[in-house]
C-alpha positions as CSV (number, residue, x, y, z in Angstrom):
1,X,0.0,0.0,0.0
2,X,1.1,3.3,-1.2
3,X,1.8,5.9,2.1
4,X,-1.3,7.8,0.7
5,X,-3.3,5.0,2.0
6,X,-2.3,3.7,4.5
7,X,-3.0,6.8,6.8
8,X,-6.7,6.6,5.7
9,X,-6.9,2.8,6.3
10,X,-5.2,3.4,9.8
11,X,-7.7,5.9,10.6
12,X,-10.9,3.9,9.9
13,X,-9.5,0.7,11.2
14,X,-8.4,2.6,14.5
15,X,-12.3,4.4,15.0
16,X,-13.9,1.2,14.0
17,X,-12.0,0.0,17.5
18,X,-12.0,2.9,19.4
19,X,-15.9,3.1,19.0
20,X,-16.7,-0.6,20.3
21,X,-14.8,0.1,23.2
22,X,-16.8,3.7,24.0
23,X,-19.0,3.9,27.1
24,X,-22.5,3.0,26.8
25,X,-25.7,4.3,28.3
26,X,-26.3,0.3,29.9
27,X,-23.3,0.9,31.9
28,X,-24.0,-0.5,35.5
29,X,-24.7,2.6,37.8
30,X,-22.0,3.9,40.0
31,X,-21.7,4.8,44.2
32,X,-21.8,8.3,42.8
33,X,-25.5,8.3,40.9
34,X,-27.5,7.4,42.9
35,X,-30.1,9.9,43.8
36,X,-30.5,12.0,46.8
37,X,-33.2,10.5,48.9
38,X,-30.8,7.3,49.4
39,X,-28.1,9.5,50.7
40,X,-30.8,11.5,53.0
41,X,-32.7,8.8,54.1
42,X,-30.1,6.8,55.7
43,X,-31.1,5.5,59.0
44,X,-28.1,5.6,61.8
45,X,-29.5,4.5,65.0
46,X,-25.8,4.6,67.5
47,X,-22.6,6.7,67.0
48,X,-19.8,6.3,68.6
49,X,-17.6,9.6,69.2
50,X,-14.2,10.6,70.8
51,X,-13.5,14.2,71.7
52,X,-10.5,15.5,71.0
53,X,-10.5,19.2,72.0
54,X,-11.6,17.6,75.4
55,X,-8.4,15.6,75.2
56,X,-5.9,18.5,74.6
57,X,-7.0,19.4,78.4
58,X,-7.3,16.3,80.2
59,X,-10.8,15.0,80.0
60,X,-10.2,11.2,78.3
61,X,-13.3,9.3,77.4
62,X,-15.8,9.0,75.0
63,X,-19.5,8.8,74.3
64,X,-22.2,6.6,72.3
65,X,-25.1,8.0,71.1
66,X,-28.4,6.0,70.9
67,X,-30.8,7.7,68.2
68,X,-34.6,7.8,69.7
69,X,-35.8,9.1,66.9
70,X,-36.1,11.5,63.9
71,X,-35.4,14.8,66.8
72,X,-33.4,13.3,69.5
73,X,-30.6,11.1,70.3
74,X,-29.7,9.8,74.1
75,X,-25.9,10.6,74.8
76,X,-24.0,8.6,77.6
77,X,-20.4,10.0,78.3
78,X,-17.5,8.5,80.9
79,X,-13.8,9.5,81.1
80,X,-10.9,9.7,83.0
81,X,-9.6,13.4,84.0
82,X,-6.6,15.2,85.2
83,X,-6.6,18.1,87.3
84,X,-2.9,19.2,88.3
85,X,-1.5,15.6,89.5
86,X,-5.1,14.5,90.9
87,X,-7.3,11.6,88.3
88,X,-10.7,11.6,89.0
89,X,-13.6,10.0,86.7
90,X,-17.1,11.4,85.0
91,X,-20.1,9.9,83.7
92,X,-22.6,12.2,82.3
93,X,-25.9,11.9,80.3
94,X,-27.7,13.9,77.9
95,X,-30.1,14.3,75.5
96,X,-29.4,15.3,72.3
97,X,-31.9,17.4,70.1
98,X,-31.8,18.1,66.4
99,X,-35.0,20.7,66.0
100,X,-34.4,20.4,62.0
101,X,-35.4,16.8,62.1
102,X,-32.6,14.8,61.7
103,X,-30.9,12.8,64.2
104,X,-27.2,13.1,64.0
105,X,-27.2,15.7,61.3
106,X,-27.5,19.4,61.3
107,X,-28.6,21.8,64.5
108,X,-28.4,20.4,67.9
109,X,-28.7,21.6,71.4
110,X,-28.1,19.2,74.8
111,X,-29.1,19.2,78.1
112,X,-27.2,17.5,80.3
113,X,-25.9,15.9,83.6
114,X,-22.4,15.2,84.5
115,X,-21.4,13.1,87.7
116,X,-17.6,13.5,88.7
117,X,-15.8,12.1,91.4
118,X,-11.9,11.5,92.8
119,X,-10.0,8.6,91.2
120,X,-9.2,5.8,93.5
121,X,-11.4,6.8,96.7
122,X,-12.4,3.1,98.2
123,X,-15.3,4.0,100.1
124,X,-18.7,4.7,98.8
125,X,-18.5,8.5,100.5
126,X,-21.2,10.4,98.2
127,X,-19.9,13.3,99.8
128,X,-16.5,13.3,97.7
129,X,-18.6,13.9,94.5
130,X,-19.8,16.6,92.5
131,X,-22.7,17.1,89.6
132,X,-22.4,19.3,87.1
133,X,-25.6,20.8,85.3
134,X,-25.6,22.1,81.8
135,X,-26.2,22.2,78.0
136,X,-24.0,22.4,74.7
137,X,-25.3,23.5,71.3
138,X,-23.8,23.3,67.6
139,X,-23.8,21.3,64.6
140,X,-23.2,17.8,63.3
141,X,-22.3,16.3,60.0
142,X,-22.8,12.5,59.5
143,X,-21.7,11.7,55.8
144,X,-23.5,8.6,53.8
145,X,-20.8,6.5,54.9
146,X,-21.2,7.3,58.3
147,X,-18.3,9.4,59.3
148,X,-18.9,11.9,62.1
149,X,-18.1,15.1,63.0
150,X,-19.9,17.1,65.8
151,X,-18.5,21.0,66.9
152,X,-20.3,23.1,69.5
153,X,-19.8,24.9,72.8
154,X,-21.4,25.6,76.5
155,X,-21.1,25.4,79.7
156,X,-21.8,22.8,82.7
157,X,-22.3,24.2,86.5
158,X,-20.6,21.9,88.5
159,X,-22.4,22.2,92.5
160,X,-19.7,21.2,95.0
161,X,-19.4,21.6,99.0
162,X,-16.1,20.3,99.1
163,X,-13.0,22.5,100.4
164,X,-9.8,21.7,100.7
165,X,-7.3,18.7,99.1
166,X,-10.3,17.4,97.5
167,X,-12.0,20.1,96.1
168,X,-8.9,20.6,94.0
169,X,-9.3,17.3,92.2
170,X,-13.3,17.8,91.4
171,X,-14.4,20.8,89.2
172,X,-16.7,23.1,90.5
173,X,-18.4,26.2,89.3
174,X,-19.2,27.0,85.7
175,X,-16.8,25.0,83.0
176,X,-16.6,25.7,79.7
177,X,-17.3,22.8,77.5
178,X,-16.0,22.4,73.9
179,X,-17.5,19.7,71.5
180,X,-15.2,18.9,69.0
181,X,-16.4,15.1,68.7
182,X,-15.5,12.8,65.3
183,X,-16.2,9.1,65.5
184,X,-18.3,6.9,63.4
185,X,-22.6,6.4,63.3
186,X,-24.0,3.2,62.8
């Protein structure tokens, strides 16, 4: 074949190929389009979440939220803290409400109540512990997959009568409370 030719014949042969090999419109569907109300309408019912702005001062723990329903979400909290050189240990509880109508997504405010006490104290004295009485209030992302991501702020009131060595291992008075929580919903 003269050189005239063969550029022609090259051509056609390599469109002929090129054009069985093109996408089609039967193509199975990806992750990606899929329409919105599957991404919306997920259904997480537990979340599990670590706090790290609480870590950078000393409060170590974590909490598990269990979804009630499309507005509200029950949060359970425990942790180990340090104050100077003293340990001491929380548990809290709150409930967590979304008035935009989606549990673990979007606006959220929370009441709560926080129990702290001295690490290590053998005897069942209820008079070495403290209750703190409060509420936070932000927002919270839970992608598809079910990565969460929760930032807010507030302030718990922790009433005390202790004085001395072990008032200076429980907190008492207003706190400041910073949410910075990521962990995962179920």
């Amino acid at each position: 074949m003269a050189a005239a030719t063969r550029f022609p014949f090259c051509a056609l042969v390599m469109t002929v190929l090129g054009v069985q090999h093109g996408a089609r419109a039967d193509d199975q569907p990806t992750f990606a389009d899929r329409p919105d109300e599957a991404v919306l309408d997920v259904e997480r019912r537990l979340s599990v979440l670590l706090n790290p702005l609480a870590m950078s001062v000393g409060l170590y723990g974590g909490e598990v939220d269990f979804v009630l329903g499309r507005f509200a979400a029950v949060a359970l909290e425990g942790a180990i803290y340090r104050r100077g050189n003293d340990l001491g240990q929380t548990l809290g509880v709150g409930l967590l409400v979304y008035p935009l109508g989606g549990a673990l997504h979007q606006l959220y405010f929370e009441p709560r109540v926080a129990w702290a006490r001295p690490l290590g104290l053998a005897n069942l004295d209820w008079s070495a512990d403290v209750v703190g009485l409060g509420a936070t209030a932000g927002w919270q992302w839970t992608w598809d997959y079910g990565l969460s991501l929760r930032v807010g702020g507030g302030a718990l009131y922790f009433l005390t009568g202790q004085t001395g060595v072990l008032a200076r291992s429980l907190p008492a008075g207003a706190q400041i409370v910073l949410d910075g929580s990521v962990g995962w919903a179920f």
